[in-house]
N, C-alpha and C positions, 0 to 999 in steps of 0.2 A: 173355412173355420175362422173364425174371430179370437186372433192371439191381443194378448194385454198383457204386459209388461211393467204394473205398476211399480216392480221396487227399482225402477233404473227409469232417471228421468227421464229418456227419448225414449217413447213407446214403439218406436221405426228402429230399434237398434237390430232387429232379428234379419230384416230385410235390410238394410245398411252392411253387416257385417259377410251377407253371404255376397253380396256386391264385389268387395273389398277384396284387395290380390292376396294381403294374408288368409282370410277365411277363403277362398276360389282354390288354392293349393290343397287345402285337407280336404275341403268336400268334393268327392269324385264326381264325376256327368251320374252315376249309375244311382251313386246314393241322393244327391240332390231329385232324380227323378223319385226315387221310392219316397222322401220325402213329401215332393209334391202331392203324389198320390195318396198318401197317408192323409193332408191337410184337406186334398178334395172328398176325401172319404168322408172325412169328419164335418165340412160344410152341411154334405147332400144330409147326411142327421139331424143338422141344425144344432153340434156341441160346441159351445164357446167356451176358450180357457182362459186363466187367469195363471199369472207363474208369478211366485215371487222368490226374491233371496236366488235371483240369477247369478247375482257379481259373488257368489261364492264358487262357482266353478275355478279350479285349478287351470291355467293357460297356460301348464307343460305338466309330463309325467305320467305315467300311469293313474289310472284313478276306476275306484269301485263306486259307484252308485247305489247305496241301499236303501231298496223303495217297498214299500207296502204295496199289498198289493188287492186290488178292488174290483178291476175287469180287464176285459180284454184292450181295453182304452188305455192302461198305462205303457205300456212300450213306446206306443207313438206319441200321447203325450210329453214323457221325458223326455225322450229323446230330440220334437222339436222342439223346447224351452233350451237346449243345451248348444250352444255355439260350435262345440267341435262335435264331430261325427262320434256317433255313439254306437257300440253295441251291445247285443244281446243273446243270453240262451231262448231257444224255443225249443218247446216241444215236438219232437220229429213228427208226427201225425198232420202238423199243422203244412210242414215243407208239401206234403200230397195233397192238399186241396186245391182248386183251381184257380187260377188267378191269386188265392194270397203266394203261395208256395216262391213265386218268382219277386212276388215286395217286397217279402223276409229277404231274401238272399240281395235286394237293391238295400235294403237298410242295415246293413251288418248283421244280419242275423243268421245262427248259426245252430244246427238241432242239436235235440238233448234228449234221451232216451227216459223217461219218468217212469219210477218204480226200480230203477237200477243205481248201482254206481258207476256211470256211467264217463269211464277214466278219459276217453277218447276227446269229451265234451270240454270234463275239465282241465286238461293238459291245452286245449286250443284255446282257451278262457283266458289260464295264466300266461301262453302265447304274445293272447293281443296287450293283455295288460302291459306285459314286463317291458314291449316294443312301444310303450307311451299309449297306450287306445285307452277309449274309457268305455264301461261297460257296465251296466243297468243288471242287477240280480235283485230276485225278488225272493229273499229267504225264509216266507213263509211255505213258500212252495206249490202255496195253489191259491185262486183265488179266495176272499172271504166270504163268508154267508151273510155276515150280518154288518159289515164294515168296520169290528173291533179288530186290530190288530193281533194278530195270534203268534206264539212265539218263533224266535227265528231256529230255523233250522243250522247244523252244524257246518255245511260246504262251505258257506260266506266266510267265514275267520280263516280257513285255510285261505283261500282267494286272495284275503286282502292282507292278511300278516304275510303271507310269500312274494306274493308280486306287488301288491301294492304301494304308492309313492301318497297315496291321499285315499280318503274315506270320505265319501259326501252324503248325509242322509239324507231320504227326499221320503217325503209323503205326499199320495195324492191320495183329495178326497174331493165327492160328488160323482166321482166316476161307479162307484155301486148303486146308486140313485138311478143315474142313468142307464146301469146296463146292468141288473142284477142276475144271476147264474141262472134263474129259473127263465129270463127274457131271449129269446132267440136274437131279439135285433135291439140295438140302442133307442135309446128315446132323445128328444133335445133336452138341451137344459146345461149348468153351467160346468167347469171342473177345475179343480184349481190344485195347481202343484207346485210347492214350494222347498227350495232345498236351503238344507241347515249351514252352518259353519264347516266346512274341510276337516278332518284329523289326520295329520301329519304320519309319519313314515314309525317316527320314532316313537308316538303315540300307540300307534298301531300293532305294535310289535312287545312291546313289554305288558302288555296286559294279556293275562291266558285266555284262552278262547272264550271259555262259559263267561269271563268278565267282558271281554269284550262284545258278546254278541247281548249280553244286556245293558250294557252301555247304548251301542248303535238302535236296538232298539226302544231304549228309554227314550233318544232325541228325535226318534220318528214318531214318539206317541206326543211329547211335547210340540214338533209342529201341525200333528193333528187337533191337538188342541189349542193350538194358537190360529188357527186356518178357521175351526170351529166358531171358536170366540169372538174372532172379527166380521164373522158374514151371522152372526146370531144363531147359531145350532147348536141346539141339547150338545152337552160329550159326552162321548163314550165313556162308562166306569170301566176302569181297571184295577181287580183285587188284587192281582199278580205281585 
């Protein structure tokens, strides 16, 4: 896979830092291989990314990542744009397939029973967070049809007003392009994720849930359309 780093002037800084004895401590042999994996996956496709608005990641604390969500490509996406080791919920169905079942569990990921409230999932969630992890939810809760952003589900404001030390938005888009719900396998082509400004602890917290969760989602629809407007694509309307 072809990583690009243009909003941080060393385009080497991803391969630099996992070098490096601070970055070599957080990332484990187990997850650095799921990694790998993840990156050869994404070559043998032919998907090249593009991340921008990296130096917004928080480098201590707890932190939620709230991302839109387009295909099966965004997990491993975020996750390799982000310097410290990231996790995620997946869907338990996904842990039984072969050969993925054993990457989830190399890349922090962790099942989540869909169609339930499923306490088990979310209790291990606020877990990782409250212990400094950071961790990638995707609160629309499935992927998109059409690549509009659809509204956020209610889990995410629990999540991040309790455990959270930081709120990162991140949108990616091109990933519906390349691998839309109706496609069994991805196509080449390009995908680019970029995450917004941090929101503090104490941001996070005095705003009620329904405001906050249209806040976070109002700065995921602004980097989709900041993302849009700099590679030249139509935007999405949203009457909402």
């Amino acid at each position: 896979m072809s990583l690009r780093f243009p909003s941080h002037p060393n385009h080497e800084l991803m391969r630099k830092l996992r070098k490096s004895d601070h970055s070599m401590q957080k990332w484990s042999l187990l997850y650095r291989l799921g990694v790998l994996t993840c990156e050869a996956s994404l070559t043998l496709f032919g998907i090249k990314m593009r991340a921008y608005g990296r130096h917004h990641e928080p480098t201590s604390g707890g932190v939620v990542f709230v991302s839109n969500h387009q295909s099966y490509l965004d997990p491993p996406m975020v996750g390799v744009a982000t310097q410290r080791p990231m996790n995620f919920m997946a869907r338990d169905s996904l842990f039984r397939v072969p050969l993925l079942g054993p990457i989830l569990h190399r890349v922090n990921a962790f099942p989540v029973k869909r169609g339930t409230a499923d306490t088990g999932a979310i209790r291990e969630a606020m877990r990782r967070i409250k212990r400094g992890g950071m961790m990638t939810i995707f609160p629309e809760g499935t992927r998109s049809f059409d690549g509009i952003i659809k509204p956020f589900r209610p889990g995410v404001s629990m999540l991040a007003q309790r455990a959270a030390d930081w709120v990162v938005p991140v949108c990616v888009d091109g990933a519906y392009e390349i691998w839309p719900r109706q496609q069994i396998l991805p196509s080449g082509g390009e995908v680019t994720v970029e995450f917004g400004e941090p929101i503090d602890a104490k941001t996070i917290r005095k705003q009620p849930p329904e405001e906050f969760l249209a806040d976070v989602r109002q700065r995921v629809i602004e980097l989709q359309h900041s993302i849009r407007t700099r590679e030249g694509k139509p935007l999405h309307r949203y009457d909402d």
